[in-house]
VMD Tcl script that builds the backbone (N, CA, C; Angstrom):
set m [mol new atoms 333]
animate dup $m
set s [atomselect $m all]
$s set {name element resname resid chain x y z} {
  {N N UNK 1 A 0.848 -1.181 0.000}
  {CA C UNK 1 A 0.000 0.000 0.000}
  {C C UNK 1 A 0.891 1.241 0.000}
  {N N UNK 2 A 1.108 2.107 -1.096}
  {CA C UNK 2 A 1.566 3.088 -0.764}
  {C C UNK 2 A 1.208 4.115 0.038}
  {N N UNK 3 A 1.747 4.888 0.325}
  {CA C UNK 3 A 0.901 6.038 1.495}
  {C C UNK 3 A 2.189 7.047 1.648}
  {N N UNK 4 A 1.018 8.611 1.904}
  {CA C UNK 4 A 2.022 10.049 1.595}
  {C C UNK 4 A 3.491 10.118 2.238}
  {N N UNK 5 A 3.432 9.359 3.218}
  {CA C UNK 5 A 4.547 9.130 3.957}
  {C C UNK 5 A 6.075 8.694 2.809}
  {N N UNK 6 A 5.700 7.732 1.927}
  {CA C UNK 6 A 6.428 6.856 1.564}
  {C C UNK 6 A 7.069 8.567 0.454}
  {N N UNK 7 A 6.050 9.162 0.193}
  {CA C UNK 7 A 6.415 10.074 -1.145}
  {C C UNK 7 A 7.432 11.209 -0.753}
  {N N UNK 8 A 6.721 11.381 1.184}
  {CA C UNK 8 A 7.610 12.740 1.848}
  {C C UNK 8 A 9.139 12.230 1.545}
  {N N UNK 9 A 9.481 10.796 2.198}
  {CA C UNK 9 A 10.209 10.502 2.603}
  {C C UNK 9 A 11.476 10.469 1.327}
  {N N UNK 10 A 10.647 9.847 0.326}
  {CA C UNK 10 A 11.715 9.434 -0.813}
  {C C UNK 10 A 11.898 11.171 -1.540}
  {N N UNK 11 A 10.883 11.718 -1.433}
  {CA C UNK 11 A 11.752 13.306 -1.657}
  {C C UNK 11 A 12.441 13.657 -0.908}
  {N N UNK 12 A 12.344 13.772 0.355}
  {CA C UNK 12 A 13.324 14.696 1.571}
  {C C UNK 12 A 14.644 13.485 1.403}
  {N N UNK 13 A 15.252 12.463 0.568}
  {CA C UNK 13 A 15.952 11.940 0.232}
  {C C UNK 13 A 16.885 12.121 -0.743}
  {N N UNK 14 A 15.932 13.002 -1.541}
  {CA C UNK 14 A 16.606 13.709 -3.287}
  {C C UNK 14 A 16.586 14.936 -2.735}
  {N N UNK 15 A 16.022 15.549 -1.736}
  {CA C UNK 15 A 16.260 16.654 -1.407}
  {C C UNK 15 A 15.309 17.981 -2.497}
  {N N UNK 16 A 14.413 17.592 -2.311}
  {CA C UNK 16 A 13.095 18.133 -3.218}
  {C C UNK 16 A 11.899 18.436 -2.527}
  {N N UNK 17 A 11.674 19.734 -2.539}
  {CA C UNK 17 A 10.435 20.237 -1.662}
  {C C UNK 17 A 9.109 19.462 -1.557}
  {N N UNK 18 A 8.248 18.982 -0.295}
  {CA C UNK 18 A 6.964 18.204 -0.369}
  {C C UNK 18 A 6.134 19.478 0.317}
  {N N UNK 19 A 4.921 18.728 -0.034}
  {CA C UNK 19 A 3.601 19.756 0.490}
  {C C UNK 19 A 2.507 18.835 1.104}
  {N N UNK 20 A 2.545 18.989 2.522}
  {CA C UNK 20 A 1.694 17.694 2.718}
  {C C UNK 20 A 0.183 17.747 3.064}
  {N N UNK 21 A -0.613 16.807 2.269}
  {CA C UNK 21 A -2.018 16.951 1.564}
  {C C UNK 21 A -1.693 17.166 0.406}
  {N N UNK 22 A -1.403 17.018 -0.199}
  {CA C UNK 22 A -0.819 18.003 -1.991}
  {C C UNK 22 A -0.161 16.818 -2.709}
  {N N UNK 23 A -0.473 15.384 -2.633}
  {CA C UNK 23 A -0.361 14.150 -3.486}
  {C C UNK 23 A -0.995 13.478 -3.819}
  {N N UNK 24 A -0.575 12.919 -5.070}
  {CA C UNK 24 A -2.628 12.454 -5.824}
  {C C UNK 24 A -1.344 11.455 -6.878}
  {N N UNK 25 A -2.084 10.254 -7.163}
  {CA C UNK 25 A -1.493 9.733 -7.980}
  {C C UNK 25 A -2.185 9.429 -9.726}
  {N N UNK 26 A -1.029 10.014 -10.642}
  {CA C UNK 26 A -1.818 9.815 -11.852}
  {C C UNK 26 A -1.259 8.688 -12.921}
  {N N UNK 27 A -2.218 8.155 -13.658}
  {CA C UNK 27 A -1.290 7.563 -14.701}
  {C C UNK 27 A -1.313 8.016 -16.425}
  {N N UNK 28 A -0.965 7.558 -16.754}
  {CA C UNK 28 A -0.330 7.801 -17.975}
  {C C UNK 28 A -0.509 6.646 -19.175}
  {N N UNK 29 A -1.540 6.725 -19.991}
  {CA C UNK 29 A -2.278 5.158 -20.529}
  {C C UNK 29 A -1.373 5.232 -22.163}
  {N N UNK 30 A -0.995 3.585 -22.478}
  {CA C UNK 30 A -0.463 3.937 -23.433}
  {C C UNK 30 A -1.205 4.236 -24.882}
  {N N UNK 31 A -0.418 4.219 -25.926}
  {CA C UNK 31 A -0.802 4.763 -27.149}
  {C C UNK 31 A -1.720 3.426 -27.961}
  {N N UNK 32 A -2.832 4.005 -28.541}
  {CA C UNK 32 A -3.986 3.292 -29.160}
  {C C UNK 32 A -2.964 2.033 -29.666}
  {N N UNK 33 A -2.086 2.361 -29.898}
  {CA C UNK 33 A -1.600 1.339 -31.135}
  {C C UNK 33 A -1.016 -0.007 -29.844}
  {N N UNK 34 A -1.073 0.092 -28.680}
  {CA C UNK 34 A -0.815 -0.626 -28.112}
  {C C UNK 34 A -1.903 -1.538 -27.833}
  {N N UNK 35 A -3.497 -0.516 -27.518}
  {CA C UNK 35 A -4.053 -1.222 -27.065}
  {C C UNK 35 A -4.754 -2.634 -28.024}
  {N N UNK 36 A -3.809 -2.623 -29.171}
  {CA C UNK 36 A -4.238 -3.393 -30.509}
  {C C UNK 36 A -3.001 -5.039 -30.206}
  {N N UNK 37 A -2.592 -4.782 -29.614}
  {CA C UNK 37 A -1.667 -5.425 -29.161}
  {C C UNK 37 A -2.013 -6.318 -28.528}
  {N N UNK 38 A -3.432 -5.805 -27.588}
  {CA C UNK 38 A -4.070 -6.936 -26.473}
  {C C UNK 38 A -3.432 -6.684 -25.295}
  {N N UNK 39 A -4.725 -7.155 -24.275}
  {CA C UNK 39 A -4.827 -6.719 -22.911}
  {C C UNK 39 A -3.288 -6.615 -21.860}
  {N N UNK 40 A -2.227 -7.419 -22.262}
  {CA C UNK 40 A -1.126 -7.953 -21.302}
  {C C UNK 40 A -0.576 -6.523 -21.839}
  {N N UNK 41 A -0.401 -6.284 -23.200}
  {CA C UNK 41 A 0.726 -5.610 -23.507}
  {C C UNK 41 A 0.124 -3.605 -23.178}
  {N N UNK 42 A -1.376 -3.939 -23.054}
  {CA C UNK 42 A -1.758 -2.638 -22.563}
  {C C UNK 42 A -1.556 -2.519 -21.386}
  {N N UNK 43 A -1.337 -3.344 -20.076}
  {CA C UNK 43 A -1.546 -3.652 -18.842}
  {C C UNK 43 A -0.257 -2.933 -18.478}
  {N N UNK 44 A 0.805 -3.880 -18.687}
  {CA C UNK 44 A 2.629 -3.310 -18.862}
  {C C UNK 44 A 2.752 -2.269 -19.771}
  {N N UNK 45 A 2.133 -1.853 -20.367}
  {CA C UNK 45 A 2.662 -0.198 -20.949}
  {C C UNK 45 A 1.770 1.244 -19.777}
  {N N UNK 46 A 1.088 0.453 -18.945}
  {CA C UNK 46 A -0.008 1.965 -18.104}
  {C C UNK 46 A 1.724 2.424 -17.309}
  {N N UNK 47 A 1.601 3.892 -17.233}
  {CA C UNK 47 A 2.850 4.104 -16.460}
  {C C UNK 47 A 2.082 4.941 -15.338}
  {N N UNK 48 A 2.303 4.389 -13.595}
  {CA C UNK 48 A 1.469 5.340 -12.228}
  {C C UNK 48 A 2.772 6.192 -12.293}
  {N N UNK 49 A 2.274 7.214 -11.386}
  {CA C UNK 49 A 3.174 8.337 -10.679}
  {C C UNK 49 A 2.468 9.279 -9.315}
  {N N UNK 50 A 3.473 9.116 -8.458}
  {CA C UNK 50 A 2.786 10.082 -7.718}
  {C C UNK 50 A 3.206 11.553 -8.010}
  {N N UNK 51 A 2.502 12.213 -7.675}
  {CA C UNK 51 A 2.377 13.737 -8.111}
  {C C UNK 51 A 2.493 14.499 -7.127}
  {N N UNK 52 A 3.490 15.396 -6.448}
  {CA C UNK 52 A 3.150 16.316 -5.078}
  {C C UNK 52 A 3.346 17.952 -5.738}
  {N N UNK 53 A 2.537 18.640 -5.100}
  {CA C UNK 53 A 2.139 20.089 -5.379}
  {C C UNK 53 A 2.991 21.297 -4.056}
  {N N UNK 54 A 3.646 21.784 -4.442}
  {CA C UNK 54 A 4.302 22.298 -3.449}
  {C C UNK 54 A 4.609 23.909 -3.797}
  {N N UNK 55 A 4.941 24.547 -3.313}
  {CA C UNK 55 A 5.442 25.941 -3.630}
  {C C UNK 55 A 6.626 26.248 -4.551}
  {N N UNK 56 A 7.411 25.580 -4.432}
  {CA C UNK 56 A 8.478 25.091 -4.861}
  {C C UNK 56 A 8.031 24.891 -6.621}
  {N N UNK 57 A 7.334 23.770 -6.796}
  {CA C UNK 57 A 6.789 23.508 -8.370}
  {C C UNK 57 A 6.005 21.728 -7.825}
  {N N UNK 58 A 5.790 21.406 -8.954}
  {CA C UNK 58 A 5.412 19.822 -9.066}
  {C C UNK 58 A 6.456 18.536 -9.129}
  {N N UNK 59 A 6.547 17.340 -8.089}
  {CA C UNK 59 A 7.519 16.745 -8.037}
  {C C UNK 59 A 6.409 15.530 -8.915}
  {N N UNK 60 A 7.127 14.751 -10.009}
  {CA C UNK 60 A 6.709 13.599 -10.636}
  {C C UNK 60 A 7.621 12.508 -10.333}
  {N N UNK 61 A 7.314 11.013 -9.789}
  {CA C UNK 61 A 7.907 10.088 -9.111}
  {C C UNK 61 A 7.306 9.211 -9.913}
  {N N UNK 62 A 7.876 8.199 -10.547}
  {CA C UNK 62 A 7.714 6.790 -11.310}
  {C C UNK 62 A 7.123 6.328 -10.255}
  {N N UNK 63 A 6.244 5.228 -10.597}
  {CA C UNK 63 A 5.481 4.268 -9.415}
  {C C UNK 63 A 5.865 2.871 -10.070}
  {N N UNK 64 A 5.536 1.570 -9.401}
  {CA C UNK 64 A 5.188 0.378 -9.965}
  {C C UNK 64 A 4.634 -0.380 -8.982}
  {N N UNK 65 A 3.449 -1.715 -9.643}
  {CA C UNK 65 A 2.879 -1.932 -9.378}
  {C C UNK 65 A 1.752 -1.095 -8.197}
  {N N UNK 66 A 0.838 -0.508 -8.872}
  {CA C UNK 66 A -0.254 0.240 -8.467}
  {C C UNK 66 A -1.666 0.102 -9.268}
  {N N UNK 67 A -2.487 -0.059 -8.862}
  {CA C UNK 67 A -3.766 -0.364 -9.276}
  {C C UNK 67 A -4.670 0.465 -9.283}
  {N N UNK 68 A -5.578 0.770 -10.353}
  {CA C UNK 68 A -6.529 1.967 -9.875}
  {C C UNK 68 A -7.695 1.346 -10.376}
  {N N UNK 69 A -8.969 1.992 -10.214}
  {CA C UNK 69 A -10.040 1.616 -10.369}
  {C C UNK 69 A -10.461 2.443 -11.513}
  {N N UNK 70 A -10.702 1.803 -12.368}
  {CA C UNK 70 A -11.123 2.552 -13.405}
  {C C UNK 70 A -12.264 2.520 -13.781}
  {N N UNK 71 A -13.461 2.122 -13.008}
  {CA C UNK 71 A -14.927 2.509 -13.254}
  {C C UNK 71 A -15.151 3.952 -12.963}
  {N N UNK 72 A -14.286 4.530 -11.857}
  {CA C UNK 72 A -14.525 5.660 -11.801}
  {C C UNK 72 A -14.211 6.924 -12.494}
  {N N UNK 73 A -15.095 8.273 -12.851}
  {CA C UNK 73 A -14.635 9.195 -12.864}
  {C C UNK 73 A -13.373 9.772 -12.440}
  {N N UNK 74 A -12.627 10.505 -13.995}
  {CA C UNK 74 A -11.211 10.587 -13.726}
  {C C UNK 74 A -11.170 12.413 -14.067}
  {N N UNK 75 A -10.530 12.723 -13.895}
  {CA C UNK 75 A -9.790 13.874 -14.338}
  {C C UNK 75 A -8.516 13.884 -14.998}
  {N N UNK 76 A -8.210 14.846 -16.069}
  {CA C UNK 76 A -7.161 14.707 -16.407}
  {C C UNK 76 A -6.327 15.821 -16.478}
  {N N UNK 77 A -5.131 15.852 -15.894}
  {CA C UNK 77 A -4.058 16.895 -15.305}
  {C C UNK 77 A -2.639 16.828 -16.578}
  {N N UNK 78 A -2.844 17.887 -17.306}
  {CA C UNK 78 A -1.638 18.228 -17.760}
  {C C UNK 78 A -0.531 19.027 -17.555}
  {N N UNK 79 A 0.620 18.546 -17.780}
  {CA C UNK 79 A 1.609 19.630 -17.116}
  {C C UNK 79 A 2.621 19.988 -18.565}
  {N N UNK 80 A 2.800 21.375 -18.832}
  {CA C UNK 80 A 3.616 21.575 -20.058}
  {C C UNK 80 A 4.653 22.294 -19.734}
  {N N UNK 81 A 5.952 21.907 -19.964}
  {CA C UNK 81 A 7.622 21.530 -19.854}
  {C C UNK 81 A 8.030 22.296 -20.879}
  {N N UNK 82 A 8.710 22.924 -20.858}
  {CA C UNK 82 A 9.875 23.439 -22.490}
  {C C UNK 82 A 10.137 22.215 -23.231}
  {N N UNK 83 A 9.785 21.019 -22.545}
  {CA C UNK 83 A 10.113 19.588 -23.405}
  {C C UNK 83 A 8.386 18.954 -23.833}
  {N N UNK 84 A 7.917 19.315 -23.674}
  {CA C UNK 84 A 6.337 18.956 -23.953}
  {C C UNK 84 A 5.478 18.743 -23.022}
  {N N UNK 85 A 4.518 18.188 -22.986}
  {CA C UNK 85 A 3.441 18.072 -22.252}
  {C C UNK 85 A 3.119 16.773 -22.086}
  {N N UNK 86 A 2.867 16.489 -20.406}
  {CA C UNK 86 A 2.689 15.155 -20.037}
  {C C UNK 86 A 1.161 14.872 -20.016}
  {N N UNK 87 A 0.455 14.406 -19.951}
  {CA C UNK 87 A -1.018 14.086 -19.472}
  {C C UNK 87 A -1.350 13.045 -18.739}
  {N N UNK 88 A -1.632 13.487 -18.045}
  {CA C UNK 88 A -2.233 12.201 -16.875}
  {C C UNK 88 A -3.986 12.089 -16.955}
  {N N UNK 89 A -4.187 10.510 -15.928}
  {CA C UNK 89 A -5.313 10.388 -15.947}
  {C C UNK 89 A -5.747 10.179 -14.401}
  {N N UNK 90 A -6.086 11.099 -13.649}
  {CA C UNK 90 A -6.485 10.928 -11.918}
  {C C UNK 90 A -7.725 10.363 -11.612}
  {N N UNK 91 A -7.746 9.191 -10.891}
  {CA C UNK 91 A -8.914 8.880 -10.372}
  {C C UNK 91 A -9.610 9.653 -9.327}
  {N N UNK 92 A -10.549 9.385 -9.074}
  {CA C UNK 92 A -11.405 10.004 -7.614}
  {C C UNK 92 A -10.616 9.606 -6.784}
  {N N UNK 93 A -10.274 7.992 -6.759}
  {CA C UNK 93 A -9.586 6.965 -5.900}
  {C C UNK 93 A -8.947 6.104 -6.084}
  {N N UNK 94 A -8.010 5.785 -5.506}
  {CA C UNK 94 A -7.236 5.271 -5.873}
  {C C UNK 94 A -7.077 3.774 -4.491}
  {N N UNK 95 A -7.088 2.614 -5.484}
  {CA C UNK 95 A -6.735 0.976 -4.626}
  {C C UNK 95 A -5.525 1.782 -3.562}
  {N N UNK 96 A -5.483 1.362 -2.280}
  {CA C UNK 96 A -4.034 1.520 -1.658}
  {C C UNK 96 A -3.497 2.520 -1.662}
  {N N UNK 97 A -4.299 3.718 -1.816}
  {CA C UNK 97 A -4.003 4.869 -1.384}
  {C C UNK 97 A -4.952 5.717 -1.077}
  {N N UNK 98 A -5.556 5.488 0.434}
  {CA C UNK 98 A -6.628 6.414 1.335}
  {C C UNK 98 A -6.107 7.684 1.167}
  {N N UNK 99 A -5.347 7.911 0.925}
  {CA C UNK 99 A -4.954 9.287 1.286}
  {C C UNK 99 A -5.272 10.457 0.069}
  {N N UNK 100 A -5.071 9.875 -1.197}
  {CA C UNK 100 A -5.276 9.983 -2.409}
  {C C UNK 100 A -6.674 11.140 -2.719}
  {N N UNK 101 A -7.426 10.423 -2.252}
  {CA C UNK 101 A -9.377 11.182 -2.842}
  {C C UNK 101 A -9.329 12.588 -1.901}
  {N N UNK 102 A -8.671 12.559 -0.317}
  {CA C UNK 102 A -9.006 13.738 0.107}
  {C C UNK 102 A -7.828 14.451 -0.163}
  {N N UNK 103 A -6.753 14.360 -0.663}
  {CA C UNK 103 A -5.608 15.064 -1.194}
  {C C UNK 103 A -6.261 15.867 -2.550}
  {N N UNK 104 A -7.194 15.266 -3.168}
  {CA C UNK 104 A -7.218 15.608 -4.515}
  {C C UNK 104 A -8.384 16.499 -4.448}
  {N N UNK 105 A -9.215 16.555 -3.439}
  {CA C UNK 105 A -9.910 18.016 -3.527}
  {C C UNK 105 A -9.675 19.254 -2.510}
  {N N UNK 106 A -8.760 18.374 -2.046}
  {CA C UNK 106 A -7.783 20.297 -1.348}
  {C C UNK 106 A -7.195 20.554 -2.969}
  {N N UNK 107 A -6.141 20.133 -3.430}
  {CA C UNK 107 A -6.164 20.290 -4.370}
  {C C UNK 107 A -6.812 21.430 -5.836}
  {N N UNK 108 A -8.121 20.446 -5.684}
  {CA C UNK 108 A -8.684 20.939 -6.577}
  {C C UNK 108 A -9.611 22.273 -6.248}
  {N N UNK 109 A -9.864 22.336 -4.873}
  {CA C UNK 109 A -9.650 23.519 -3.892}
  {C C UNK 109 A -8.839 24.881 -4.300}
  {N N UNK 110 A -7.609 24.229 -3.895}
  {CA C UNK 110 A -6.462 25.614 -4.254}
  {C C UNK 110 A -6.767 26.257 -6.162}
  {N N UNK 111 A -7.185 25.299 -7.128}
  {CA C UNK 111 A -7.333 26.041 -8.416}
  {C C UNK 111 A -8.186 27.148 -8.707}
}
mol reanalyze $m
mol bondsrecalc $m
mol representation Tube
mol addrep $m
């Protein structure tokens, strides 16, 4: 189960500003041409990340193995870079991460 703890910790490690309440995890679904490929090879191409919001800017962290529920209503959060633009896909909620749904409307709060 991941949890905000795990995200403070592995930043205040790289030495990268956290904001706590201010983490939401998104993913990143791959390209149509995968999903032609069939279910395994769409499964291993989804990329999670946790996401923290801070004063500082936005910290993006690779995840693995993470599960989300995808019946639910998502939002989708883009962030654009001098190198392009990422897009994510945020659930309401997220499997194994309680912390996740009420992070994401302080959040969506502060906009």
């Amino acid at each position: 189960m991941l949890k905000e703890q795990g995200i403070r910790e592995y930043l205040n490690k790289k030495d990268i500003a956290f904001n706590e309440n201010s983490s939401i995890i998104g993913v990143i679904f791959p390209s149509k041409f995968t999903y032609a490929l069939g279910p395994i090879a769409t499964a291993l191409s989804m990329q999670y990340y946790a996401i923290n919001f801070s004063d500082s800017g936005i910290a993006i962290i690779g995840l693995n193995n993470v599960t989300g529920n995808k019946k639910l209503m998502s939002y989708e959060l883009e962030i654009s870079t001098s190198k392009g633009t990422l897009a994510f896909k945020v659930n309401k909620t997220m499997v194994g991460a309680s912390w996740h749904k009420e992070n994401l409307a302080t959040i969506l709060k502060s906009l």
